[in-house]
N, C-alpha and C positions, 0 to 999 in steps of 0.2 A: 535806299536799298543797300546799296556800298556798306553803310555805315553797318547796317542792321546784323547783314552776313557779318562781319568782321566782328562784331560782338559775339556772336553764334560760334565763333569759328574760335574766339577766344575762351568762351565758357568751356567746346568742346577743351579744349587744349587743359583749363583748369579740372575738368574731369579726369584727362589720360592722367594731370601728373597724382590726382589723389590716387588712383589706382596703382600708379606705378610706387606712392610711397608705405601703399597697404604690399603690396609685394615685398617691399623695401624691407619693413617692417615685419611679413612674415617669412622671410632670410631671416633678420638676425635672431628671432624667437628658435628657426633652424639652427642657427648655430649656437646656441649659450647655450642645450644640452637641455634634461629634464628642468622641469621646475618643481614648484611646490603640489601639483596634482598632473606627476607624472606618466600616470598609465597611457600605453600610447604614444607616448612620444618619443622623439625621435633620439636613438642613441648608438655606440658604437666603441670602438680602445681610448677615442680620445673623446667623447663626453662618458663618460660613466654613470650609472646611478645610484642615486641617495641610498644609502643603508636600508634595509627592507625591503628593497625593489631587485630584482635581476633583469638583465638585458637578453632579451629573447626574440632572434631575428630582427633585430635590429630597435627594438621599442621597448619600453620600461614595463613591468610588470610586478604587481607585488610577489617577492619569493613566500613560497609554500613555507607554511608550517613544519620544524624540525619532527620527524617522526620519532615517538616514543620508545627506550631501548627495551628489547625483551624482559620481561620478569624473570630471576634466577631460581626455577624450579624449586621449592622447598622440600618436594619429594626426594630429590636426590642430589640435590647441591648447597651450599650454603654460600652465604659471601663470609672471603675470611679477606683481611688484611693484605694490603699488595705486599708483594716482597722487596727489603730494601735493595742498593747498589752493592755489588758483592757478596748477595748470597744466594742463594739458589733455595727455589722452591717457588707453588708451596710443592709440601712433602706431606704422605699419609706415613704414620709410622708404626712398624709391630712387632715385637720381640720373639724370638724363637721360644718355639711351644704351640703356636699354631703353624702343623708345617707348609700345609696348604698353603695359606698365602703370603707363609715366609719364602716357599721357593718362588712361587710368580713373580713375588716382588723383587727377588735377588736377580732373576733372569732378566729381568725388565730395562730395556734400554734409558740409563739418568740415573739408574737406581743405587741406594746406598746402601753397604753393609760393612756393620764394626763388633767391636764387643762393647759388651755392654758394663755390667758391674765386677768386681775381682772384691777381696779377699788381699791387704795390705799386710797386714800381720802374718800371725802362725806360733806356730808351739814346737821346740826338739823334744826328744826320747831317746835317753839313752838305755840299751839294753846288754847285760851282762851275760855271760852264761857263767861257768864254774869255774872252780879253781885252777890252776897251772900244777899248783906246788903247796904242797901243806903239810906243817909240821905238828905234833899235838904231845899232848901228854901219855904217860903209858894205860895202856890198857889195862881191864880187870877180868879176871876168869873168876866166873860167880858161883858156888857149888849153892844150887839151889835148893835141892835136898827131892825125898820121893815122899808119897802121899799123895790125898786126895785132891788138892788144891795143888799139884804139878805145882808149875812153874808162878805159880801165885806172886805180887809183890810180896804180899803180909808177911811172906814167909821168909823174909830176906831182909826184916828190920831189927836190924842190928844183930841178928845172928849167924849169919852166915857167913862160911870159910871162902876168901878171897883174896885170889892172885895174881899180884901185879906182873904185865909182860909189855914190855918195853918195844917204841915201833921197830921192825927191822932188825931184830935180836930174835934167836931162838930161845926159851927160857923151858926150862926141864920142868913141869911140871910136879909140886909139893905131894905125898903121899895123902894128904886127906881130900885133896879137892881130886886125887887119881878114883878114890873110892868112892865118889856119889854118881850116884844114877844119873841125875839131870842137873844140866849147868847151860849158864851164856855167858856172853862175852860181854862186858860195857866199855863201848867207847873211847877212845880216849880223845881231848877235846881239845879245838882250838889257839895255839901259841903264837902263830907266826905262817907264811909262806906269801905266795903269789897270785894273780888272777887271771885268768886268759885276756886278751882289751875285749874293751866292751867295742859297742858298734850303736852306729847313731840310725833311726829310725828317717824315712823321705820325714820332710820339715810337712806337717800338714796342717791347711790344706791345702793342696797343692797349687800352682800357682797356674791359675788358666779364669777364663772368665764366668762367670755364671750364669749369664744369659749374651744372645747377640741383638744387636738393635738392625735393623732392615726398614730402609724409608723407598716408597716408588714415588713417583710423580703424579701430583694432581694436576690433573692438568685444567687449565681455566677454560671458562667458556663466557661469550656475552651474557651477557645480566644487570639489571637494574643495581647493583650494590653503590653506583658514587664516583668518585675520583678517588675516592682512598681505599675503597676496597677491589676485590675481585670476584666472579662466580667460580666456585672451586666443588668436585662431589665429595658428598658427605664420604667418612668413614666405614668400609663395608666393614664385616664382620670379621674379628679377629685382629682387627687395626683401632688404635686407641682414637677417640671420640676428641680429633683434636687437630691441629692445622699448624704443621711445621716448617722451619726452614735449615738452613746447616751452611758450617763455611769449614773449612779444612786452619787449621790450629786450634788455640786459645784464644775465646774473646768472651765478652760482655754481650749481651743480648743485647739488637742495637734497641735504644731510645725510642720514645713514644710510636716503637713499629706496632705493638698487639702482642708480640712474639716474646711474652714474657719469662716463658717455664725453660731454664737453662740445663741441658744434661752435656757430659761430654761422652766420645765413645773414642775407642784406640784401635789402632791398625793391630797391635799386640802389646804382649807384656815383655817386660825386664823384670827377673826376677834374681835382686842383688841380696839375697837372707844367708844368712849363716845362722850355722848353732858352734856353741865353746865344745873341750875336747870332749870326749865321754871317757871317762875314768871310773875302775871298777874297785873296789877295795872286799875283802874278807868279812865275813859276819861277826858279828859281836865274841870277843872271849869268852871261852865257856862253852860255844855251840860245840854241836858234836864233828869229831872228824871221818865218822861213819869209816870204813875197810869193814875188814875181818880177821880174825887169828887162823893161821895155815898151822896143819901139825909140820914138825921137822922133819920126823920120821919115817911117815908112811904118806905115800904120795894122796891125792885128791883129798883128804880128812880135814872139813875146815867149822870151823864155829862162828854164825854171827851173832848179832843181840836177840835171834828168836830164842825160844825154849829148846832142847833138845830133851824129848820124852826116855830114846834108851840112851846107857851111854854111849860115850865115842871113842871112851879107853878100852874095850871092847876089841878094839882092832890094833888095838897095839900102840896106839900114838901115847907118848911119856911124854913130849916136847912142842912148845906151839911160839910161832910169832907171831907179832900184831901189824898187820901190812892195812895203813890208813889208805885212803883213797879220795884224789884229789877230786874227781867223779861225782863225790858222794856232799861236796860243800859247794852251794850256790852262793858265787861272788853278788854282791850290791851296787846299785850307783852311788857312785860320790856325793850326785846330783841326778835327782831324777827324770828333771827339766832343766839341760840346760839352757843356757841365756841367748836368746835371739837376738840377734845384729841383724840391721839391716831391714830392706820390706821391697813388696810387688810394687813396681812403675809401671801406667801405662806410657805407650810410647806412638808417636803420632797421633796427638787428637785432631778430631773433629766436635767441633760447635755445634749440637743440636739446639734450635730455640723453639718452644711450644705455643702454641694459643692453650688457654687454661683450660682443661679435660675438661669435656661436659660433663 
């Protein structure tokens, strides 16, 4: 009976230690953290779990599925290119002419405005007016003769009595040209004198910009477009169909960004032109020195190159000078155009870069 118990007593004893090494055993599956069919099991900061799985109150669970990013509305945005390091944008952009949403845009907090194109070159103009001073040849007192055909040329080819009167000289008038009814005076022409200066014309066209360039900000929104792009809104109306960015100087549109289409715009112009002197000269020898003959003798009595139908000895005048008039000769330019020096700078750019216009 001794014996029997103590066998009994031993098997009990080999039962508590398998129990105590299935405990033993599920300790250490406790502590080495998840395994390979983790859910449920036990974990914490210092087991973590495998990739795929999150730790939630304390036990492994498979993490959820990444939710998909919104779609980037094609009704009113598009995906345009991120913008690179150092420049800003993107930018919507539109040139004066639409004012509406040139001013919104100019108001608009980020927002850019410059000028836009100029006008490099240009053309002088130099303009004259008349003479200062002019000397000529003497004049002619022409006896036209009377008849039906007055003051006619025909009637003065190669017959008729004429008398020279010197400028500035009183000359007493010859007895035959005292006796005709109708007489003029001709000219006496061109030898010598002066010019008043000519004056230079503004250089045009003037130097200012043509248009202004104004960019506001698009601003992004989540959307489906990538890693390399952005969700940006499209173009409203009046803004070019296109997706900008800008940096302040001169650069190069950066590398494989999108932002292919390179404009620049300036804070202002410099405009360093000149034109050469304007210098007037006298018309060709031979033009006329235009005046008229004054009598000597009797006050107001004067003769130009019109006809005179009655006479003008009539009143008594015997005596007449020939008083030219500086007035009456339009000086020329030298050069009509002169020579341009120089051209419009702009001055402070800005680097606009474009996506290619729709």
């Amino acid at each position: 009976m001794g014996l029997a118990r103590t066998g009994l007593a031993r098997t009990g004893l080999a039962r508590t230690g398998l129990a105590l090494a299935g405990l033993a055993l599920a300790g250490l599956a406790l502590g080495t953290g998840c395994g390979t069919t983790p859910n449920g099991q036990f974990c914490d900061e210092t087991r973590p779990c495998p990739d795929g799985y999150d730790c939630t109150d304390s036990a492994c669970s498979a993490s959820p599925a990444p939710d998909a990013s919104p779609s980037c509305p094609v009704a009113t945005h598009q995906c345009v290119p991120n913008t690179p390091a150092d420049w800003t944008g993107p930018m919507l952009r539109t040139e004066l002419g639409n004012e509406e949403a040139f001013t919104a845009c100019a108001a608009e907090a980020g927002s850019y405005v410059g000028g836009g194109s100029f006008e490099t070159g240009g053309s002088c103009e130099c303009s004259c007016t008349t003479a200062e001073t002019v000397s000529c040849t003497d004049a002619k007192m022409e006896a036209v003769g009377g008849g039906s055909l007055g003051c006619g040329i025909a009637q003065c080819l190669g017959g008729c009595l004429t008398q020279e009167i010197s400028p500035n000289v009183c000359t007493s008038m010859i007895s035959g040209i005292l006796g005709e009814n109708n007489v003029r005076m001709r000219a006496g022409t061109i030898i010598g004198g002066s010019c008043i200066e000519g004056s230079l014309a503004p250089i045009t066209p003037a130097a200012e910009f043509d248009d202004l360039v104004a960019m506001c900000p698009g601003e992004t929104t989540e959307g489906d477009c990538g890693e390399s792009a952005a969700c940006a809104p499209l173009a409203p109306e009046g803004f070019a169909q296109e997706s900008c960015i800008y940096r302040v100087g001169d650069h190069e549109c950066p590398a494989d960004s999108g932002f292919t289409e390179k404009t620049t715009s300036f804070a202002r112009l410099n405009d360093v032109r000149s034109c050469g002197a304007c210098e007037c000269e006298l018309p060709t020898a031979g033009t006329s020195c235009g005046g008229e003959t004054v009598s000597c003798n009797i006050s107001g009595v004067t003769q130009d190159s019109t006809c005179v139908s009655s006479s003008v000895w009539n009143v008594g005048a015997t005596a007449f000078q020939y008083n030219p008039d500086p007035a009456d000769v339009e000086c020329v330019p030298t050069e009509v155009n002169p020579v341009l020096s120089g051209e419009v700078r702009g001055v402070d750019p800005t680097t606009i870069c474009c996506t290619p216009s729709a």
